[in-house]
C-alpha positions as CSV (number, residue, x, y, z in Angstrom):
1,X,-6.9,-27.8,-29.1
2,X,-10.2,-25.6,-28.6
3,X,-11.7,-23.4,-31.0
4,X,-10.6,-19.7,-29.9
5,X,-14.5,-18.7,-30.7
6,X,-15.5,-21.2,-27.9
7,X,-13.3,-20.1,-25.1
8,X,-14.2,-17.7,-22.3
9,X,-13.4,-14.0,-22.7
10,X,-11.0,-14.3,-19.4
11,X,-9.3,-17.9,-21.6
12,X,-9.1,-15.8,-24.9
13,X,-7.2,-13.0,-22.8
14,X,-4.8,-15.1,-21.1
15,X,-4.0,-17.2,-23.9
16,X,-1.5,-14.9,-24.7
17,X,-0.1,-15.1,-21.4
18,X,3.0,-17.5,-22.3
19,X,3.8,-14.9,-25.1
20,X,4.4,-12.3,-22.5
21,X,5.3,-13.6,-19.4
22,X,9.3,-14.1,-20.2
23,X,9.1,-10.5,-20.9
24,X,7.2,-9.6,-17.8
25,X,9.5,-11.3,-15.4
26,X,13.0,-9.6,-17.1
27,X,10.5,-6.4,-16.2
28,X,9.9,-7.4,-12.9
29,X,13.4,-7.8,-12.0
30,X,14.6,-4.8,-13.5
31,X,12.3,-2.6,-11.9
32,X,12.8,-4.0,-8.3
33,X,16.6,-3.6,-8.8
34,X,15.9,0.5,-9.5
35,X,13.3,1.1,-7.0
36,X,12.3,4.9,-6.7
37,X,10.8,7.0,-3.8
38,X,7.4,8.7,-3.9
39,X,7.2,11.5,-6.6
40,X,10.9,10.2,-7.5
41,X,9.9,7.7,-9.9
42,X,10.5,9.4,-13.1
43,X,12.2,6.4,-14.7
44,X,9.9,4.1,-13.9
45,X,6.9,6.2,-15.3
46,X,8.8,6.3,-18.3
47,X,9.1,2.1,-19.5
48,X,5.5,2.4,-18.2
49,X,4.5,5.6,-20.3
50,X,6.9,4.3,-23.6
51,X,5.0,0.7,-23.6
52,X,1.4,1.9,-23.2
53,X,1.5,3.9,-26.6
54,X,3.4,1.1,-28.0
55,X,0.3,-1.1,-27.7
56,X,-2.2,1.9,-28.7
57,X,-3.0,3.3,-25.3
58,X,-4.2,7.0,-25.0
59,X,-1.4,7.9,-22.7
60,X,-1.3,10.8,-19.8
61,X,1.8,11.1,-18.2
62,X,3.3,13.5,-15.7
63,X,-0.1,13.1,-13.6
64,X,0.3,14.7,-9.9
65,X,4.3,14.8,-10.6
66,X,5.1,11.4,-11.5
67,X,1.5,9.7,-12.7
68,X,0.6,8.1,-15.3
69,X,-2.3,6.8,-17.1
70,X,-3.3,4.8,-20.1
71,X,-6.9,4.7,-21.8
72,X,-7.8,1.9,-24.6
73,X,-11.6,2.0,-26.0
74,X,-12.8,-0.8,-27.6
75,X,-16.4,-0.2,-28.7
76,X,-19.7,0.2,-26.4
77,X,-19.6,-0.7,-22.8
78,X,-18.9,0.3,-19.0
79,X,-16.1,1.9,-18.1
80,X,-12.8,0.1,-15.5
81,X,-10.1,1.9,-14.0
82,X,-7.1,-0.4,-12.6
83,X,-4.5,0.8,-10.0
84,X,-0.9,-0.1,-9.1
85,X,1.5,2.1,-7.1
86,X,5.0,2.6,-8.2
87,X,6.9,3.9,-5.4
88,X,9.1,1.9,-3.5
89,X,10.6,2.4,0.6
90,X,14.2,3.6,2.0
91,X,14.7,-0.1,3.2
92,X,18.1,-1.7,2.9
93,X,17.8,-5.2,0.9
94,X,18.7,-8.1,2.5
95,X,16.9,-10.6,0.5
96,X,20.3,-11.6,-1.5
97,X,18.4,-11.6,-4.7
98,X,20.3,-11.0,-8.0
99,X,18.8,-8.6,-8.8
100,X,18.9,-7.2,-5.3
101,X,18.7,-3.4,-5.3
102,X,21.6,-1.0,-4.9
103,X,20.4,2.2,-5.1
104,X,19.9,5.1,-3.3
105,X,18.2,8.3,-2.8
106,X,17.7,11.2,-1.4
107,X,15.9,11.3,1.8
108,X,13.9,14.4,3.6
109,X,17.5,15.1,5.3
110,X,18.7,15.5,2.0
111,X,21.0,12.4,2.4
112,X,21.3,9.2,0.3
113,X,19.4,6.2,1.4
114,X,19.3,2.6,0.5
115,X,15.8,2.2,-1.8
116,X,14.5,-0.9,-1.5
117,X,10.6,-2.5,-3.7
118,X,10.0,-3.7,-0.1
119,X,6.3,-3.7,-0.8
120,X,6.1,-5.1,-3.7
121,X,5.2,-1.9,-5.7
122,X,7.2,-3.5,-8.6
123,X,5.4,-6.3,-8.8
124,X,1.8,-4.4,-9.3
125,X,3.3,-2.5,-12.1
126,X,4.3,-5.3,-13.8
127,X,1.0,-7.3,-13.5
128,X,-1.1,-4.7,-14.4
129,X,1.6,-3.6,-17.9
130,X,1.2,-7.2,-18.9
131,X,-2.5,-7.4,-18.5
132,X,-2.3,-4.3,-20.2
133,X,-0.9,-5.5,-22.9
134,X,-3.1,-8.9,-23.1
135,X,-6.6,-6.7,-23.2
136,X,-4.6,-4.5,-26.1
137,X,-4.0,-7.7,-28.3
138,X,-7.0,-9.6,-27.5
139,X,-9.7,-7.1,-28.0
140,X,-12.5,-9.1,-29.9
141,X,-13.0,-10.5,-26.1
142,X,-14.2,-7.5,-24.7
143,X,-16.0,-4.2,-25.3
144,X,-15.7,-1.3,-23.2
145,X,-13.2,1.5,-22.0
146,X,-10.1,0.1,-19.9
147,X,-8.1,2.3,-18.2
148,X,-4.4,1.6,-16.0
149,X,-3.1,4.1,-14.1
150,X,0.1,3.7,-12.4
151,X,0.1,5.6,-8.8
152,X,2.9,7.8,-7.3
153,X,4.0,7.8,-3.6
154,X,1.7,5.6,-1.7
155,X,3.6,5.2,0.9
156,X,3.4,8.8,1.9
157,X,-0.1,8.9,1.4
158,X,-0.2,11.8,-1.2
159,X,0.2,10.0,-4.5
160,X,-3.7,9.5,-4.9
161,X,-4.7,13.1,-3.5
162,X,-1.8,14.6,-6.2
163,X,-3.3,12.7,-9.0
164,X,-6.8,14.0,-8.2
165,X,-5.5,17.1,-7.4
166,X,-3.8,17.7,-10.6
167,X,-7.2,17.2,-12.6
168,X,-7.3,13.4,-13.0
169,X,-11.0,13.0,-13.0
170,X,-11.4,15.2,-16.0
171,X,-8.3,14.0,-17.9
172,X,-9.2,10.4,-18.1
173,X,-13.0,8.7,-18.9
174,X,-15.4,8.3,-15.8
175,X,-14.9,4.6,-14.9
176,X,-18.1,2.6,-13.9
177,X,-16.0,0.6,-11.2
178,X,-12.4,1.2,-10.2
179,X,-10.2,-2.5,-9.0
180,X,-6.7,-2.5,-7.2
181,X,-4.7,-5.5,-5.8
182,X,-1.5,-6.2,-3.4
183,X,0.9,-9.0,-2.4
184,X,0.4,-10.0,1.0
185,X,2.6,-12.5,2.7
186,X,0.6,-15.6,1.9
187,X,1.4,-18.7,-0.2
188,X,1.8,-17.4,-3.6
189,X,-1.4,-18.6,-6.5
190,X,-3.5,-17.6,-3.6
191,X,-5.8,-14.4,-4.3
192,X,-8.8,-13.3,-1.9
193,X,-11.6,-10.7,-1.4
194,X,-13.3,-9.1,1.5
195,X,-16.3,-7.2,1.3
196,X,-16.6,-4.2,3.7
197,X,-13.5,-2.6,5.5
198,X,-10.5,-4.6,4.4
199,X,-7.7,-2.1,5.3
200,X,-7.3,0.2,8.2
201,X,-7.2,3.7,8.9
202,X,-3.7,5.5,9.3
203,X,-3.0,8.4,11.6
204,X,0.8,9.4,11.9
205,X,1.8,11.8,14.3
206,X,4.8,13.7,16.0
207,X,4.3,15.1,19.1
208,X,6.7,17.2,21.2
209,X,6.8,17.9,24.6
210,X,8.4,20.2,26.9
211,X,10.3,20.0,29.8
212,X,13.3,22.3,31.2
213,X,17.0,21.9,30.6
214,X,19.6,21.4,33.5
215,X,22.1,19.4,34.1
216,X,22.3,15.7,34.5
217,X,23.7,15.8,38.3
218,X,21.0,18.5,39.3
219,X,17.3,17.4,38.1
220,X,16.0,19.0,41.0
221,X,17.0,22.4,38.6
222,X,14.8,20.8,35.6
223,X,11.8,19.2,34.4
224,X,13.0,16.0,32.6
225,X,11.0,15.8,29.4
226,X,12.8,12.0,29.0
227,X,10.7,11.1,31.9
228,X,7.9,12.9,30.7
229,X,8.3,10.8,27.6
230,X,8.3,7.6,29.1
231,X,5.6,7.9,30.9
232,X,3.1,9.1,27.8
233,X,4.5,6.1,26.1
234,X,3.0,3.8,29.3
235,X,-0.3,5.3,29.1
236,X,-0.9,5.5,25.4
237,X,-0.2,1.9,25.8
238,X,-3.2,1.3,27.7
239,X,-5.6,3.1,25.5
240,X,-6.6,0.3,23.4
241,X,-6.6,-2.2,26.0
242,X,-8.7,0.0,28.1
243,X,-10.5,2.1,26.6
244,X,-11.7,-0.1,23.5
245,X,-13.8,-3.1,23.3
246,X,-11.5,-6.5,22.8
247,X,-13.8,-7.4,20.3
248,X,-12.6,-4.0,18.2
249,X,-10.1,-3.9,16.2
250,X,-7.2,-1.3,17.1
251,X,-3.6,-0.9,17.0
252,X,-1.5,2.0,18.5
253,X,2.4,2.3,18.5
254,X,5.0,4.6,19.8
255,X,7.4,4.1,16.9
256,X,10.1,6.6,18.1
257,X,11.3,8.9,20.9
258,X,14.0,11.5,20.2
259,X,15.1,13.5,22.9
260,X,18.9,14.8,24.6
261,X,22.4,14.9,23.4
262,X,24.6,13.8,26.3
263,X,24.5,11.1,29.2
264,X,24.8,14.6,31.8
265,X,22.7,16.5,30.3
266,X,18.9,16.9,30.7
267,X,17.4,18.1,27.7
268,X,14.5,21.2,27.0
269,X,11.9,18.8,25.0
270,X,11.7,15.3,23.8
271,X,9.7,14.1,20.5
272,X,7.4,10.9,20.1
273,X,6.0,9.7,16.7
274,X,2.8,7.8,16.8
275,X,1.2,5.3,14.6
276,X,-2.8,5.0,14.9
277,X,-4.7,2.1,13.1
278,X,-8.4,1.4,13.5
279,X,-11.6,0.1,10.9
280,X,-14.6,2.6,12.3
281,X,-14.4,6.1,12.5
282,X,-15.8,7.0,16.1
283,X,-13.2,4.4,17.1
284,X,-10.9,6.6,15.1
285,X,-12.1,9.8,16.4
286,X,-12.3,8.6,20.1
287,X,-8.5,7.2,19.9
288,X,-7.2,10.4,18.6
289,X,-8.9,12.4,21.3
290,X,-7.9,10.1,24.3
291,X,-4.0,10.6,22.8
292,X,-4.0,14.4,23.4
293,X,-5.8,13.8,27.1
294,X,-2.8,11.8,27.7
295,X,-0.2,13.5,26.7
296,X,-1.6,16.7,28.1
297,X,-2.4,15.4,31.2
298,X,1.2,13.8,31.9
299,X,2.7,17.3,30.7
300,X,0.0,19.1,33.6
301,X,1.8,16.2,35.9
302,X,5.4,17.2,35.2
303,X,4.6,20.9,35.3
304,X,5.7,21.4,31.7
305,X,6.1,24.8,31.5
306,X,4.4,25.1,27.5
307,X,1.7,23.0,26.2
308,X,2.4,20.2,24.0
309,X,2.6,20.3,20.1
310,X,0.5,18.0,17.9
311,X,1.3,17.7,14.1
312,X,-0.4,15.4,12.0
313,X,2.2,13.9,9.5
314,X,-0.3,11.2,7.4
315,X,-3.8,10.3,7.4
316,X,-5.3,7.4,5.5
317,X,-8.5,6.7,5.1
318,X,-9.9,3.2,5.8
319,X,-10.1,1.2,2.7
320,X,-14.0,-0.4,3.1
321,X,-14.9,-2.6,-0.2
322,X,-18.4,-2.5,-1.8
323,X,-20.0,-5.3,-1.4
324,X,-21.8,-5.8,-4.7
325,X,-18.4,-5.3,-6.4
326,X,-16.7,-7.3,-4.3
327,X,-19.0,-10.4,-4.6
328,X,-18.5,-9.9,-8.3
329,X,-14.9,-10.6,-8.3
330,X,-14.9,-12.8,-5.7
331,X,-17.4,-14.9,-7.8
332,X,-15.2,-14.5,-10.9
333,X,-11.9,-15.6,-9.0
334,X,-13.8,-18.7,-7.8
335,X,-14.6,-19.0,-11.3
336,X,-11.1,-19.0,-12.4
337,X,-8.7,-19.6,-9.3
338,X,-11.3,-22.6,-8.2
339,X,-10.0,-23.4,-4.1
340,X,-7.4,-20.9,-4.5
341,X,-9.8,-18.0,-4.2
342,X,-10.0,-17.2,-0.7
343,X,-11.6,-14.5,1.9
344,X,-9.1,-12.5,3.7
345,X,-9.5,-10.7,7.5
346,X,-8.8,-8.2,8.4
347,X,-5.8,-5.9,7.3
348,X,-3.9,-4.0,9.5
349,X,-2.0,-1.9,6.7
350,X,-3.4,1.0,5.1
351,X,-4.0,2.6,1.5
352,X,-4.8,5.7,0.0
353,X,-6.0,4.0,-3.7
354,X,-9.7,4.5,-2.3
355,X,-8.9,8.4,-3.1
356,X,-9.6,7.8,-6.4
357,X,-12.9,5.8,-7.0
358,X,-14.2,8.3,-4.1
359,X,-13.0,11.0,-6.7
360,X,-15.3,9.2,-9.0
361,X,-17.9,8.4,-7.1
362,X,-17.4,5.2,-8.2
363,X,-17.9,1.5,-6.3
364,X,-14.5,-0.5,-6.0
365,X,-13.2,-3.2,-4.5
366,X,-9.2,-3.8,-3.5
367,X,-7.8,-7.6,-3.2
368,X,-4.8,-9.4,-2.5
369,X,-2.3,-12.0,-4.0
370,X,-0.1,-13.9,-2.3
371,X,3.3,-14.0,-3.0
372,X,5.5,-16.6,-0.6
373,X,6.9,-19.2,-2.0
374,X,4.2,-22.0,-0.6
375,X,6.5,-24.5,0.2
376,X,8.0,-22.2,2.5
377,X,4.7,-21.1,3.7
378,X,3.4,-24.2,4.2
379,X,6.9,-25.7,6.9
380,X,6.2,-22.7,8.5
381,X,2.9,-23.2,9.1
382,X,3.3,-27.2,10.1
383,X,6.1,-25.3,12.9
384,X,3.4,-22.6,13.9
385,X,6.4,-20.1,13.1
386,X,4.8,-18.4,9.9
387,X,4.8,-14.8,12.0
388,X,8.9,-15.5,12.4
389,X,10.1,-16.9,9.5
390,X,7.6,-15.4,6.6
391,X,8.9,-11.8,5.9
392,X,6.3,-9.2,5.1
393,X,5.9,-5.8,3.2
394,X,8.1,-3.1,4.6
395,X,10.9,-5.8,5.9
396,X,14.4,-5.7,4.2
397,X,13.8,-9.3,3.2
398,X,10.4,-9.1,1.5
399,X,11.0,-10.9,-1.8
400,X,7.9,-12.2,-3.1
401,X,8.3,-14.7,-5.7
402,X,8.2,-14.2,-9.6
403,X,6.1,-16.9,-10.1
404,X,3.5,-18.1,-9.8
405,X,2.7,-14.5,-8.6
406,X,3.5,-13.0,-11.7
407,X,0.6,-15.1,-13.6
408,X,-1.8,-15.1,-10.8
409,X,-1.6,-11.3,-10.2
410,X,-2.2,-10.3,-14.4
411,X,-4.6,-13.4,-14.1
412,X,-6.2,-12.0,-11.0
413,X,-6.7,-8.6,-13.0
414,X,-8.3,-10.0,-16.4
415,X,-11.0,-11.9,-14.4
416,X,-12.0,-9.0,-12.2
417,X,-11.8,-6.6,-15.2
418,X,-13.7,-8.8,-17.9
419,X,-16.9,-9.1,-15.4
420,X,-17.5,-5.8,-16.5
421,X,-15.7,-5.7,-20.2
422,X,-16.3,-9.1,-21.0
């Protein structure tokens, strides 16, 4: 058996791993079987909250509605803030788990909706508790200040902005460097880093046109704003493949039309919700002009009698990693993880965590874990059917698996974290 005063700070930390990790998986599957919506998450914040002080943190709670924070110093030394999100989706499980959710919510409509971790959300908690709690009972391998904060409502995109809006920066201690990570659909014990934009740009928005109401045997009496609809949805479907470069990334979608009430009927406006994803911001800027030219040119072409509304629902930000940071981590994950540290591409799925190093004005760097079971990954690969067969986040049967993700993702989080502390 090694001497503990010859081991590695990241060894010394994760010694104590098989002491907690029982514990960390019956948290695991508790908290994906009560998942809560954004700024609903009041009971998860509180196990988080409760076992913080229990292992000496300097907690804040109650941080932009539902936040929390937890703050151990441990002598001279920089400063490292670590992320997870808490919230969870109105998704309907279908993984047949267990410990399968069964609870609902409340919706916008005011309505109770199946709640479903189908992101993962639970699983970034629990990594970053139990490394929480490894740093708190190891601390003769580090020096420094550590601080965990626990995120509200990233889906919606305002957890971050209420956090820093509610005072954050000047309720915890300035961080040096600020690290978050997320399960991807890859083969689980797999982690990897990229430096630069990782994760896109998110524009939401819902867009209503106008036509004019008559009924269904007499169009000739209306303007048909179904039609009007339809055609938006062809040309904003052309944008991308027209107007940008194939060698830049892009992604547009028409996620929804909502328009009428009856077969005979033609209705007085329709509504389309659109999804905008790009890396680069004139790219950005130049796709979110060319979508009102379109849509105001089709209405001009139907003789819409009012002008078209535009409402932005959610904006992200693009997630870009420093790249001193980042080849910090990456190097200690080689250093640990050996093969199984890996770059990523591109991301197509946005974030708002950068919020809160850019509150700083602090580097950071954001990485991922996979969390498929790799036997599973790996027949699906050999079939060239990985895109059909491996679920990903948001789908009803996203179920990554306890472990190894559970050790690689509180692993994963000691060696980023001790580059600085250790």
């Amino acid at each position: 058996m090694p001497d503990p005063a010859s081991l590695s700070p990241v060894a010394t930390v994760l010694a104590g791993l098989e002491t907690v990790r029982a514990d960390a998986e019956d948290f695991y599957r508790d908290l994906h079987a009560h998942p809560e919506l954004g700024l609903q998450e009041h009971r998860t914040a509180a196990r988080v909250a409760e076992r913080l002080r229990s292992w000496g943190y300097d907690v804040v709670d109650g941080i932009g509605g539902t936040g929390v924070t937890g703050t151990l110093a441990n002598g001279d030394g920089p400063g490292v803030l670590l992320r997870a999100d808490m919230d969870a989706l109105p998704v309907e499980e279908a993984t047949g788990l267990p410990y399968a959710s069964q609870d609902t919510a409340p919706g916008p409509d005011g309505r109770p909706h199946p709640v479903m971790h189908a992101c993962g959300h639970d699983l970034h908690v629990t990594c970053l508790l139990a490394f929480a709690r490894l740093m708190a009972e190891a601390k003769e391998a580090w020096h420094g200040t550590l601080t965990v904060l626990f995120q509200p409502s990233e889906e919606n995109g305002d957890g971050a902005d209420a956090m820093v809006a509610d005072g954050l920066t000047s309720r915890i201690p300035h961080p040096d460097v600020a690290l978050a990570q997320h399960v991807l659909p890859l083969p689980a014990g797999q982690v990897g880093t990229r430096p630069g934009p990782f994760l896109s740009a998110a524009d939401s928005l819902r867009i209503t046109v106008h036509g004019r109401g008559s009924h269904g045997s007499r169009p000739q009496n209306g303007i048909d704003p179904v039609v009007l609809a339809a055609m938006i949805v062809i040309r904003l479907n052309l944008l991308v493949s027209r107007e940008i470069a194939a060698t830049t990334p892009a992604v547009l979608t028409v996620g929804s039309i909502t328009s009428g009430t009856g077969p005979n009927v033609i209705p007085a406006s329709a509504t389309l919700l659109i999804n905008l994803r790009t890396y680069d911001e004139q790219i950005r800027t130049q796709l979110l002009q060319a979508v009102r030219r379109v849509v105001r040119a089709e209405c001009e072409a139907s003789g819409s009698p009012k002008e078209p509304e535009f409402e932005r629902l959610t904006e992200f930000a693009p997630t870009v990693n420093d790249a001193d940071t980042t080849a910090r981590v990456a190097s200690a994950f080689r250093d640990h993880f050996g093969d199984a540290a890996v770059q990523l591409p591109l991301q197509t799925a946005s974030e708002d965590f950068e919020v809160i190093p850019n509150a700083f004005g602090v580097p950071y760097t954001y990485w991922g874990i996979g969390g498929t079971d790799p036997a599973a990954y790996a027949e699906a690969e050999r079939a060239g059917t990985v895109d059909q067969d491996i679920p990903v986040n948001h789908s009803p049967y996203f179920a990554p698996v306890a472990q190894p993700t559970l050790d690689t993702g509180i692993a994963a989080l000691t060696a980023a974290a001790l580059d600085w502390l250790g």
